[in-house]
DRENNU-668106 format. One line per field, with one value per residue (C-alpha): residue number from 1; residue in one letter; x, y, z. Coordinates in nm, 3 decimals, always signed. Each point is the difference from the previous one (the first is absolute). Example, Ala and Ser with C-alpha at 12.3 -4.5 7.8 and 13.67 -1.06 7.14 Angstrom:
BEGIN
vovex: [1|2]
lolum: [A|S]
px: [+1.230|+0.137]
py: [-0.450|+0.344]
pz: [+0.780|-0.066]
***
This chain:
BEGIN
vovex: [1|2|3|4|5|6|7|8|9|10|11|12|13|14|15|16|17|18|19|20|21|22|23|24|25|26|27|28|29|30|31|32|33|34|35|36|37|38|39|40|41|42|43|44|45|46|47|48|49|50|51|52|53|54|55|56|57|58|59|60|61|62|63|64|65|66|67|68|69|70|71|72|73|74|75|76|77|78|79|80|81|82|83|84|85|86|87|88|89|90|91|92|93|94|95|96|97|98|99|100|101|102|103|104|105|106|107|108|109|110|111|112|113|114|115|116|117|118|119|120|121|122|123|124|125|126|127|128|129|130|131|132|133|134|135|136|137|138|139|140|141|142|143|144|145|146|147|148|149|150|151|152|153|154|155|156|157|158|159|160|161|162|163|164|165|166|167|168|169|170|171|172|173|174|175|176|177|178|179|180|181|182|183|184|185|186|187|188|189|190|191|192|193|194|195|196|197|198|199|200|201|202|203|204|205|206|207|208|209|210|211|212|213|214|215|216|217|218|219|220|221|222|223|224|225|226|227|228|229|230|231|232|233|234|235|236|237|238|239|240|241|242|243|244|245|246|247|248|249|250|251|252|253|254|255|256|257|258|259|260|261|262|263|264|265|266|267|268|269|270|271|272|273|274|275|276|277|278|279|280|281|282|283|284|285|286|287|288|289|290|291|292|293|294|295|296|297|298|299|300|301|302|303|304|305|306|307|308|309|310|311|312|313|314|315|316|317|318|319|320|321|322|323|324|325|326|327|328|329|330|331|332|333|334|335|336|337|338|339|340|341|342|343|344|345|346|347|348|349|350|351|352|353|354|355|356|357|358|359|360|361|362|363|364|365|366|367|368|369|370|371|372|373|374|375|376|377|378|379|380|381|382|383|384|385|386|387|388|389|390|391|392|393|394|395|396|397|398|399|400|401|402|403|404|405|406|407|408|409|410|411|412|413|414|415|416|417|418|419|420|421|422|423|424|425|426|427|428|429|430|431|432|433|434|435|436|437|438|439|440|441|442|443|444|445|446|447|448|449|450|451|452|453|454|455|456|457|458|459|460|461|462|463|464|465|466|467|468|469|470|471|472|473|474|475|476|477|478|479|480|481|482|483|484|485|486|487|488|489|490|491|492|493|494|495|496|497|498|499|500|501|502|503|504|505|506|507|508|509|510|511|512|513|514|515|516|517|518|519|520|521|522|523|524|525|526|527|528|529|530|531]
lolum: [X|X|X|X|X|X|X|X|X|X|X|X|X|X|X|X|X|X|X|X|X|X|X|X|X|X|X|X|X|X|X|X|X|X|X|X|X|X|X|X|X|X|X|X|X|X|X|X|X|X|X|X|X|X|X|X|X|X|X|X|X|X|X|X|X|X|X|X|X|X|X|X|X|X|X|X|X|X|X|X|X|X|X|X|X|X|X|X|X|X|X|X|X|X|X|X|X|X|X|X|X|X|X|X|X|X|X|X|X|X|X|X|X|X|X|X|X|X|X|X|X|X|X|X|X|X|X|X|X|X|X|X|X|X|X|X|X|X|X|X|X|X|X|X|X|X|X|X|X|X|X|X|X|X|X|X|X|X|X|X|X|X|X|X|X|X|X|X|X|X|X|X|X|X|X|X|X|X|X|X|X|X|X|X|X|X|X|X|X|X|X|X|X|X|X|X|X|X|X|X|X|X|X|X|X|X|X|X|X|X|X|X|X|X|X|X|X|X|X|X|X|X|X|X|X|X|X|X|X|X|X|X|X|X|X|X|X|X|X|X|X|X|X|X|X|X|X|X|X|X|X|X|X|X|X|X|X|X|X|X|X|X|X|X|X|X|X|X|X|X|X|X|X|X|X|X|X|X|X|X|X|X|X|X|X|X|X|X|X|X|X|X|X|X|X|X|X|X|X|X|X|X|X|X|X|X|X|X|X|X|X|X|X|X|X|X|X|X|X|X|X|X|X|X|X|X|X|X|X|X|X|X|X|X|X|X|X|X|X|X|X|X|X|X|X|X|X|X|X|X|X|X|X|X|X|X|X|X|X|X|X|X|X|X|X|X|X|X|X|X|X|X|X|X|X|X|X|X|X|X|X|X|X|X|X|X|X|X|X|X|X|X|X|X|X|X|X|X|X|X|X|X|X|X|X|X|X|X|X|X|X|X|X|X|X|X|X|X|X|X|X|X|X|X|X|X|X|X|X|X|X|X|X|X|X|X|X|X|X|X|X|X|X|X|X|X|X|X|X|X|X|X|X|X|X|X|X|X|X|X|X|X|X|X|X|X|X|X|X|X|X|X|X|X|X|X|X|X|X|X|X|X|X|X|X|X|X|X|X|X|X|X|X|X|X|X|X|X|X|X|X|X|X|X|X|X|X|X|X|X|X|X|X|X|X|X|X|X|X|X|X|X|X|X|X|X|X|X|X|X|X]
px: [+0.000|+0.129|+0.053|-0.258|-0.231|+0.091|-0.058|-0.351|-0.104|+0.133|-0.177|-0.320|+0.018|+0.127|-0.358|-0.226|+0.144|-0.060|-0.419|-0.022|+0.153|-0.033|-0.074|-0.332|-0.094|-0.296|-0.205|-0.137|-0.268|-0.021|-0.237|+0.196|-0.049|-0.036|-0.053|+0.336|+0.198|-0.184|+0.039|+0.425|+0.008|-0.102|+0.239|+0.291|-0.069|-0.033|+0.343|+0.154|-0.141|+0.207|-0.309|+0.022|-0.287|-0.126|-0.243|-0.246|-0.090|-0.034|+0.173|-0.244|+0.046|+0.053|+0.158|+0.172|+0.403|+0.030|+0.375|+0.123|+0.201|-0.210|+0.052|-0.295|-0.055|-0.218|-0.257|-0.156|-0.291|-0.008|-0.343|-0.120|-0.009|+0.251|+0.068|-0.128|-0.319|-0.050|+0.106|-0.245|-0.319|+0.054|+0.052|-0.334|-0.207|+0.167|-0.011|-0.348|-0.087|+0.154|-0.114|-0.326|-0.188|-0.158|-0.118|-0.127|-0.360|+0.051|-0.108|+0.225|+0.301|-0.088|+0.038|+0.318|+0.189|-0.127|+0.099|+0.386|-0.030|-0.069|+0.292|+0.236|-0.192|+0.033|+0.394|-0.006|-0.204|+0.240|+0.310|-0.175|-0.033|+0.320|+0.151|-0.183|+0.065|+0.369|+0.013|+0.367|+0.008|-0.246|+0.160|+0.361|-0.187|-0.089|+0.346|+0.112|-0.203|-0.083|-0.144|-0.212|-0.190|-0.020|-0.252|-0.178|-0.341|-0.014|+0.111|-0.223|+0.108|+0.260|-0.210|-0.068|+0.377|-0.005|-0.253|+0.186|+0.310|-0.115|+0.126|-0.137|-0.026|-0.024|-0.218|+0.192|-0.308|-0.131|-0.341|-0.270|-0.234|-0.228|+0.173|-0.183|+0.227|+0.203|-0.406|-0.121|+0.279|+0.189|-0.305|+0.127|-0.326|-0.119|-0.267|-0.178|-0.140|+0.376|+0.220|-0.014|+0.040|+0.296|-0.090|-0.318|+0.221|-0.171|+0.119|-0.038|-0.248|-0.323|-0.335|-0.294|-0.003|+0.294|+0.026|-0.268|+0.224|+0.243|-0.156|-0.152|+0.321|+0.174|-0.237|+0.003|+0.366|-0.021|-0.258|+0.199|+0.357|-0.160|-0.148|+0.300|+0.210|-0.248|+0.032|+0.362|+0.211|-0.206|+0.003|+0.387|+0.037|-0.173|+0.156|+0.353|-0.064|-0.248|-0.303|-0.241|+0.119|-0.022|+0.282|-0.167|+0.040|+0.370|+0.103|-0.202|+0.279|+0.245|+0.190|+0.102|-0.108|+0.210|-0.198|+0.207|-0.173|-0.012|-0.163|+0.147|-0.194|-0.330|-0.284|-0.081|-0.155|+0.040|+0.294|+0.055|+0.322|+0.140|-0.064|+0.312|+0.128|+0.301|-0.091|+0.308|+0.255|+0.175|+0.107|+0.308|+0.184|+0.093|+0.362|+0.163|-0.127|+0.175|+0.282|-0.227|-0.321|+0.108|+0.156|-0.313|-0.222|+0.249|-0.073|-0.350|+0.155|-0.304|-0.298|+0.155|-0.198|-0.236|-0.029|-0.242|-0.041|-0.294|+0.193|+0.168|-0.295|-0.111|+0.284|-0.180|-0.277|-0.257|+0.151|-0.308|+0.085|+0.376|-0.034|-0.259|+0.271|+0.303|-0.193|-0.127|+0.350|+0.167|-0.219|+0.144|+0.328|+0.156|+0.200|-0.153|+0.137|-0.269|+0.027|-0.120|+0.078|-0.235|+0.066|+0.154|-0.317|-0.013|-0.072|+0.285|+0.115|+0.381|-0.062|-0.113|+0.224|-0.100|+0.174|-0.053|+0.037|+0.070|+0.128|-0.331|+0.054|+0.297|-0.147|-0.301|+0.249|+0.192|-0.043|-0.103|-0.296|-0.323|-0.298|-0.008|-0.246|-0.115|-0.217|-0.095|+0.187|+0.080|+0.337|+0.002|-0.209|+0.193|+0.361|-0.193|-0.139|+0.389|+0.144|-0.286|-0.093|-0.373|-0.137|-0.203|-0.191|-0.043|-0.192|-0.038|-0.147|-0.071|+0.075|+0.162|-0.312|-0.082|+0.384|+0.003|-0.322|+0.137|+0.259|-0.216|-0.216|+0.262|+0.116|+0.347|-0.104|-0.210|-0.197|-0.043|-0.214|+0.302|-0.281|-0.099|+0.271|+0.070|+0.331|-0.139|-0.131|+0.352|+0.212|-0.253|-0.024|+0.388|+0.021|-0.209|+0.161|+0.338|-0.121|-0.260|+0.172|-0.257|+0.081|+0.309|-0.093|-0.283|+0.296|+0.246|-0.268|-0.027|+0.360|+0.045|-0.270|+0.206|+0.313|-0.121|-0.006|+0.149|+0.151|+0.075|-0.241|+0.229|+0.164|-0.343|-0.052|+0.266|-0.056|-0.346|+0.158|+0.250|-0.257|-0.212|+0.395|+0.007|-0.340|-0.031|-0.308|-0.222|-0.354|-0.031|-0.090|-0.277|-0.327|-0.263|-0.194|+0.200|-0.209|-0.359|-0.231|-0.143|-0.322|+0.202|+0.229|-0.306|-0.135|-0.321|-0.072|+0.013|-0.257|-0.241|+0.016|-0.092|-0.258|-0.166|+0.047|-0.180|-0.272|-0.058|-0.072|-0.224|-0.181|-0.064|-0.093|-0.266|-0.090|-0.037|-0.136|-0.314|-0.014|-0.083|-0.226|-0.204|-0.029|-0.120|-0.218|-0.144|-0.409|-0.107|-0.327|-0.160|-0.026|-0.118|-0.282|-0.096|+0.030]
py: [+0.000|+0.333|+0.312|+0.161|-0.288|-0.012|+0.311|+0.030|-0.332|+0.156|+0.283|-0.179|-0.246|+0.276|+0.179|-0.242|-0.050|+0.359|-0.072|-0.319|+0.210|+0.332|+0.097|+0.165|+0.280|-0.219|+0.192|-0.205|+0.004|-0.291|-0.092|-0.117|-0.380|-0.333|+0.246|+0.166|-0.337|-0.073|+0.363|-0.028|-0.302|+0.193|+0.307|-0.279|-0.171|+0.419|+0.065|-0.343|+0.100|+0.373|+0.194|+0.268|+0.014|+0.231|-0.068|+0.302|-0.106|+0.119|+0.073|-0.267|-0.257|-0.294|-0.264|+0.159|+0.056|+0.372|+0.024|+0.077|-0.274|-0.274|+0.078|+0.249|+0.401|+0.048|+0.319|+0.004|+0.207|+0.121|-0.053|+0.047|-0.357|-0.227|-0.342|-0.160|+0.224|-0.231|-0.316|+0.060|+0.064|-0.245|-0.280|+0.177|-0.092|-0.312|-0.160|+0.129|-0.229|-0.270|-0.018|+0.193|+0.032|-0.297|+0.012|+0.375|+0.078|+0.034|+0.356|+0.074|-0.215|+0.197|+0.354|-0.090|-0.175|+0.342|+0.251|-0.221|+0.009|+0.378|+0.089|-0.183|+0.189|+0.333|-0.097|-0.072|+0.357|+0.179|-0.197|+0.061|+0.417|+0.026|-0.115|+0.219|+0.305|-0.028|+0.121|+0.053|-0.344|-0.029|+0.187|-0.161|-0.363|+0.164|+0.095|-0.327|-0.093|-0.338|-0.242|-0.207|-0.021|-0.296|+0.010|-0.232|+0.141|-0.144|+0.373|+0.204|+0.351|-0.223|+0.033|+0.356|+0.089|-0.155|+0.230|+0.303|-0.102|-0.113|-0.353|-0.368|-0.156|-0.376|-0.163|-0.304|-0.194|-0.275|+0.008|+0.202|-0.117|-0.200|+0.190|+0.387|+0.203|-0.276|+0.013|+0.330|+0.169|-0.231|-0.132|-0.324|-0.230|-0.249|-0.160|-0.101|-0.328|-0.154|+0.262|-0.029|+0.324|+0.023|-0.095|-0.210|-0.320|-0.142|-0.176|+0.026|-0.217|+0.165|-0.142|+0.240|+0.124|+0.043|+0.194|+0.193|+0.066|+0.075|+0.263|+0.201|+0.002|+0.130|+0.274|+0.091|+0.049|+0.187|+0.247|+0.016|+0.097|+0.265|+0.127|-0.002|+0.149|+0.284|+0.104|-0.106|+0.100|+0.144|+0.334|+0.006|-0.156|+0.287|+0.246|-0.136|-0.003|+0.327|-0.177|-0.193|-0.410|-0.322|-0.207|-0.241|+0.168|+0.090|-0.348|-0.111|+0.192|-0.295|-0.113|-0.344|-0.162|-0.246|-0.266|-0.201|-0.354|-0.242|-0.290|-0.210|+0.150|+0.186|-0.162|+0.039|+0.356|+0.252|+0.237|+0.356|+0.040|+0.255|-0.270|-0.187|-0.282|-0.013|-0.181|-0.157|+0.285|-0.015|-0.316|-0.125|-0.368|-0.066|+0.126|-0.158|+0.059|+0.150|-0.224|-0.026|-0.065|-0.248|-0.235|+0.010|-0.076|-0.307|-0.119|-0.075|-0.283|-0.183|+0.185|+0.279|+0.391|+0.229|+0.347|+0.206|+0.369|+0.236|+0.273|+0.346|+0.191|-0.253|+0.057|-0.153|-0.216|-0.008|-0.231|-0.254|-0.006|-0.036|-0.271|-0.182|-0.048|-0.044|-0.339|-0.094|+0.036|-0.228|-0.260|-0.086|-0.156|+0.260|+0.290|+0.357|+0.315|+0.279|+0.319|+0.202|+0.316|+0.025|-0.183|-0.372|-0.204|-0.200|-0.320|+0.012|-0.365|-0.065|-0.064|+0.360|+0.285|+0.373|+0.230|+0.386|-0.042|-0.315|-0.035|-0.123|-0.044|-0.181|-0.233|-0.103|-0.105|-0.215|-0.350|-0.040|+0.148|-0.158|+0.244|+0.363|+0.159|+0.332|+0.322|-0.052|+0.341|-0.039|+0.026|-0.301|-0.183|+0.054|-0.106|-0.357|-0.019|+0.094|-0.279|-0.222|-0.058|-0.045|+0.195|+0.036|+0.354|+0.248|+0.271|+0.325|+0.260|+0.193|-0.243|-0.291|-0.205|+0.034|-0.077|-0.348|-0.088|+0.035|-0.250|-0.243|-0.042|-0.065|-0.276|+0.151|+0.131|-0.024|+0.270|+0.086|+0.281|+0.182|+0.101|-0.318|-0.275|-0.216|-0.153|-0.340|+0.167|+0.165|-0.341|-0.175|+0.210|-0.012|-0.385|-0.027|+0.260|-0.162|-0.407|+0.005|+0.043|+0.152|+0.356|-0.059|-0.086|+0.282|+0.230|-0.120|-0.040|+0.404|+0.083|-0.190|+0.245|+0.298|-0.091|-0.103|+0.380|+0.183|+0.226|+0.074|+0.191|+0.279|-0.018|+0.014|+0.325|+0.184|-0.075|+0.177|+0.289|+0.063|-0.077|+0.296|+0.226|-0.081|+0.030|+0.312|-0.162|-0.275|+0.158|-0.228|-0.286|+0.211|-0.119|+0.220|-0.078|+0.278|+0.248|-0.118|+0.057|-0.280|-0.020|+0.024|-0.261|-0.262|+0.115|+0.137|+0.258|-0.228|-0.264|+0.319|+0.093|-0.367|-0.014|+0.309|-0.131|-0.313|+0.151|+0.273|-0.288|-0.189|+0.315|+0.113|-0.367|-0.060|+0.365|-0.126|-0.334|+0.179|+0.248|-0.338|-0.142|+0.304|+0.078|-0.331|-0.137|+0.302|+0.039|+0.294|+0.177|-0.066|-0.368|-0.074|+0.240|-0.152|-0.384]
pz: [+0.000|-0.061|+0.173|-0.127|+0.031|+0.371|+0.094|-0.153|+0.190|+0.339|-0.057|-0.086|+0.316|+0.234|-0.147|+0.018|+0.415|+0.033|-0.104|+0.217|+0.300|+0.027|+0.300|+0.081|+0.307|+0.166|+0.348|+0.248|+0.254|+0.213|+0.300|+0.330|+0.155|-0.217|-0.309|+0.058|-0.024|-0.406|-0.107|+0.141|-0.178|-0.371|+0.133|+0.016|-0.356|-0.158|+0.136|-0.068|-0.378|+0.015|+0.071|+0.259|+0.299|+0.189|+0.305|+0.144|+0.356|+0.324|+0.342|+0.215|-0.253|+0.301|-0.255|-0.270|+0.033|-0.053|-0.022|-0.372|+0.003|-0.172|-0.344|-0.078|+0.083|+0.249|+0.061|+0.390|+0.047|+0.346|+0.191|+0.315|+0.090|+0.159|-0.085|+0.305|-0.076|-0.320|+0.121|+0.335|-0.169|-0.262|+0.345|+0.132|-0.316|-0.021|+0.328|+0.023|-0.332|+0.156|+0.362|+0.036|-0.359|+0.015|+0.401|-0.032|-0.114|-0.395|-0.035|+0.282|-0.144|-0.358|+0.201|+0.204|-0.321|-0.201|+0.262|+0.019|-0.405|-0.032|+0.211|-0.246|-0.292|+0.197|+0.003|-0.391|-0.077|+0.186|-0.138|-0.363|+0.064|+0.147|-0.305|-0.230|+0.237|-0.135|-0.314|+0.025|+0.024|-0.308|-0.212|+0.103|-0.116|-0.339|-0.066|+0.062|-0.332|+0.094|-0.229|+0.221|+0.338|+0.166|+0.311|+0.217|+0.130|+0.368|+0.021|-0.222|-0.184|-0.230|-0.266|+0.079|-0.042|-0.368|-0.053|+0.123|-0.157|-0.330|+0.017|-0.084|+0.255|+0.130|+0.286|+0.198|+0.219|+0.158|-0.001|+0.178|+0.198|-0.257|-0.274|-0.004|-0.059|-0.325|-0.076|+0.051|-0.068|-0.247|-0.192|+0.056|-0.018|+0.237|-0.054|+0.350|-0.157|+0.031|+0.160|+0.348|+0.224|+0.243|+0.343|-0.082|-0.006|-0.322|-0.291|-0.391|+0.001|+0.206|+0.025|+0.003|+0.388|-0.053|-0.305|+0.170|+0.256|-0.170|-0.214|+0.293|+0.185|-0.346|-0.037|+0.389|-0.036|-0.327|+0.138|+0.369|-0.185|-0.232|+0.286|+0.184|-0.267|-0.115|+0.398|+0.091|-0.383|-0.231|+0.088|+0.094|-0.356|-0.119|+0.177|-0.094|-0.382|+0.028|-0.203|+0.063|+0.051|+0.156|+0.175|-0.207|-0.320|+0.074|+0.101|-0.317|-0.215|+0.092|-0.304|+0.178|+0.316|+0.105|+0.209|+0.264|-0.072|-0.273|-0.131|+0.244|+0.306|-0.178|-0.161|-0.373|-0.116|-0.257|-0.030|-0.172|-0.222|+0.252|+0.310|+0.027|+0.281|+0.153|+0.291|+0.225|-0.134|+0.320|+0.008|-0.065|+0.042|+0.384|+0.150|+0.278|+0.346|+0.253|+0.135|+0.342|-0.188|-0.200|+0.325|+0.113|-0.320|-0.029|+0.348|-0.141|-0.113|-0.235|+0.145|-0.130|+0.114|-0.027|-0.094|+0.192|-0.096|+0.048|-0.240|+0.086|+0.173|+0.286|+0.293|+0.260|+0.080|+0.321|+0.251|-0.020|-0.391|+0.053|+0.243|-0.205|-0.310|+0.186|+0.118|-0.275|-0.203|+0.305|-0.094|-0.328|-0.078|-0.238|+0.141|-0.051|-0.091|+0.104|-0.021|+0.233|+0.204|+0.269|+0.397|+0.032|+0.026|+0.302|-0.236|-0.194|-0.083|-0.069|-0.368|-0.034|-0.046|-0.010|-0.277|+0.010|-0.405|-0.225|-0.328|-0.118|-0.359|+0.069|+0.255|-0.208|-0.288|+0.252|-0.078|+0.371|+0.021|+0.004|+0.069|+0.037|+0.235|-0.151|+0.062|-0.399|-0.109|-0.359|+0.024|+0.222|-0.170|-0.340|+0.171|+0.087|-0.349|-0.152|+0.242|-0.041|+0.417|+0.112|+0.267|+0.307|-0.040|+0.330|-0.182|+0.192|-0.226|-0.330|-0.284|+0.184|+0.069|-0.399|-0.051|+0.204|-0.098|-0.397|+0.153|+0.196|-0.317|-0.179|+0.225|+0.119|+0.364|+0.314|+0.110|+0.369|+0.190|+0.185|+0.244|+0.108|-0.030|+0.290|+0.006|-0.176|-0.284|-0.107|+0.102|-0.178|-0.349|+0.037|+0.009|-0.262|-0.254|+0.109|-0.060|-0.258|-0.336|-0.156|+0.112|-0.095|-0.333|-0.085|+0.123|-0.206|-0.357|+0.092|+0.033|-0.343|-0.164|+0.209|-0.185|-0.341|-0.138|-0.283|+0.202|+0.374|+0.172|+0.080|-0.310|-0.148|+0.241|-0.134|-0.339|+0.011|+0.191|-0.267|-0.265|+0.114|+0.033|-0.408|-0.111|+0.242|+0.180|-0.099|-0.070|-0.327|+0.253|+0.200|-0.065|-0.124|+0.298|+0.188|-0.236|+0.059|+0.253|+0.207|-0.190|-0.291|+0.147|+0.047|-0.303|+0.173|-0.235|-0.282|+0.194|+0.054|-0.347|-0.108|+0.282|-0.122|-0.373|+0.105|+0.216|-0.301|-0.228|+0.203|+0.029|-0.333|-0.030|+0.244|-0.116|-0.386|+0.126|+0.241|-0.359|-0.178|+0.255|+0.005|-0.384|-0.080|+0.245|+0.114|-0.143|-0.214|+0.149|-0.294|-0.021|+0.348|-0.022|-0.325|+0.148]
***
């Protein structure tokens, strides 16, 4: 090959590098908790791809590492809350859900969880105008010139900042409870006939109480979360953008949303082009354990352990509750790793051993482990799928009954009532997750359909993010239905207009019929005088 020859072929490879990678200016608005840990996973895959991140959040943030040394810019808002202010009203709501919700009168349990609920709201609202009170720090963001906003709306006003800064921008989600806002607001359909709403524990496959169920809870929810936005966002929404809007109809100008399941874990139903999975991004193969950890997982010798985790936001437990688990787990033969941060309980068997944190990940991908006991958060729940090990479900609120009942259908967990187990019930459920293969297998048919994808879930993640940096958003895959109203959406104008088509024909032709009748069977005067 010549010189010449070469050179031109250097130039073209070293151009075509320069399209695969060049590196992109991507802003970021993340929610704290469980969320935080999926949304730091897609931060880690941007930069690993040359892209340079940037993450708006604020000084109470209780989980997020604000130091600027973890590979992306940073930009704190300062608010008049503390940490510990977040992190204790959050416990209030939560331990309130767990302990007392169900012995409380229901209209008082409603009015207690709401008043605990509205507090973390009031935190949001002022988190949201704080934010748009510094429009140093506005105009500072536009300058930057990014090309993309990636948000996740456990914290709402994300979407409202794409707006003011005239950026695309992408929606990274679970699910809301029975899917309003991916409905309302995304126009993603669900049809109640085989969709089952979050929190109802049903399957795909309904029979007709409870479809009918099913339906009046869906519409319920759908007419309590519009009321509750039109009172709690709307009107901030509006007064942010200064015109009349909807958080609805701002969240609705999503070019992706990137849902955190997958076919593995949800039941059949249709999708939108712009709806994408990428459920189980997090997870990665197991590392080694700790050099501690690991002596002890090998003392398990055969019987090998159990995980037991009720995920990052549960620090301690009522002594009753404590005490009822640490007997149960000294009842079985494997050793346990638990984590848990609250007081030693008194029960505590010497196969049981209390971590402040575990490696999770890591331990459920140790060839050890037989079960994993489990609040059903979908992070957890993906990391068993990912290292194929059946569980025993502890579900304590929001979507983790829905979650473990997904599971338990699917023949891959037990499902307990955290409330109410006695000490048999969890060493039972445990020996039978652990010695009837069948979990086993149901687990290990869904971490097959987990793995058997075109592409990674986070790869796939990152992919659509950078799609929307070239095509400079993604509107081509917004359905129309985004444009109509709801009568136009159900086509209830066009049913009218056949209705009074219809009704207009049968008119004129009982009208021409009775015309008929009369004009020939009617006598003439004339005749019957005659006769």
């Amino acid at each position: 090959m010549s010189a010449c020859k070469r050179a031109v072929f250097c130039f073209l490879f070293t151009l075509s590098l320069s399209q695969c990678v060049t590196a992109g200016k991507i802003l970021v608005w993340p929610a704290d908790f469980s969320h935080w840990l999926n949304i730091k996973t897609i931060i880690d895959g941007l930069i690993a791809k040359g892209h340079n991140v940037t993450v708006v959040t604020f000084s109470s943030t209780p989980f997020m590492k604000t130091d600027q040394s973890m590979g992306y810019k940073l930009e704190i808002i300062q608010v008049p809350y503390t940490k510990q202010d977040i992190a204790d009203g959050l416990d209030r709501a939560l331990n309130y859900w767990m302990y007392n919700l169900t012995t409380d009168n229901p209209i008082q349990g409603f009015f207690k969880l709401k008043e605990m609920t509205d507090v973390l709201t009031e935190q949001n609202q002022v988190m949201c105008r704080k934010l748009f009170e510094h429009e140093d720090l506005l105009e500072k963001l536009r300058k930057e010139q990014f090309e993309v906003l990636l948000i996740d709306p456990v914290y709402m006003c994300g979407d409202l900042l794409a707006q003011k800064l005239n950026l695309p921008f992408i929606i990274s989600f679970r699910c809301s409870l029975a899917s309003v806002i991916e409905r309302l607001c995304g126009q993603l359909p669900a049809p109640p006939s085989y969709v089952p709403a979050v929190g109802l524990s049903y399957t795909d496959h309904m029979d007709f109480v409870q479809r009918l169920i099913n339906f009046v809870f869906i519409v319920s929810l759908d007419i309590t979360h519009t009321l509750m936005v039109k009172a709690k966002w709307d009107y901030i929404y509006t007064e942010v953008l200064g015109k009349p809007t909807s958080l609805c109809e701002t969240m609705g100008k999503a070019d992706i949303w990137l849902i955190r399941t997958y076919w593995d874990f949800e039941y059949p139903r249709p999708l939108l082009p712009n709806f994408k999975f990428v459920g189980g991004l997090h997870c990665k193969p197991a590392k080694p354990l700790p050099k501690e950890m690991e002596e002890f997982v090998q003392s398990s010798g055969d019987d090998g352990i159990v995980v037991f985790s009720l995920g990052s936001l549960i620090k301690n437990l009522t002594k009753e509750r404590a005490n009822t688990i640490a007997s149960a787990l000294g009842q079985i033969p494997q050793k346990v790793l638990w984590r848990y941060a609250g007081e030693k309980p008194e029960t505590l068997a010497p196969n049981t051993r209390i971590y402040d944190w575990i490696p999770q990940n890591d331990l459920l991908g140790h060839p050890k482990t037989k079960a994993f006991v489990s609040h059903g958060g979908t992070n957890g729940i993906y990391e068993a799928i990912y290292h194929g090990v059946p569980m025993v479900g502890l579900p304590l609120f929001g979507d983790q009954p829905g979650n473990l009942n997904q599971m338990k259908t699917k023949g891959a967990a037990v499902m307990l009532d955290f409330r109410k187990i006695e000490s048999r019930d969890l060493t039972q459920a445990l020996n039978d997750v652990i010695n009837n293969p069948s979990y086993k297998e149901s687990m290990m048919r869904l971490s097959r359909i987990h793995h058997d994808q075109p592409m990674k879930p986070l790869d796939q993640a990152v992919y659509w993010i950078e799609f929307v940096m070239r095509h400079k958003g993604a509107k081509h895959l917004r359905v129309e239905a985004h444009n109509l109203t709801w009568y136009q959406y159900h086509c209830l104008d066009v049913a009218a207009f056949l209705l009074f088509v219809i009704a207009l024909v049968v008119f004129i032709f009982v009208k021409t019929c009775s015309w008929l009748f009369r004009k020939c069977f009617r006598k003439t005067p004339g005749k019957t005088k005659k006769e």
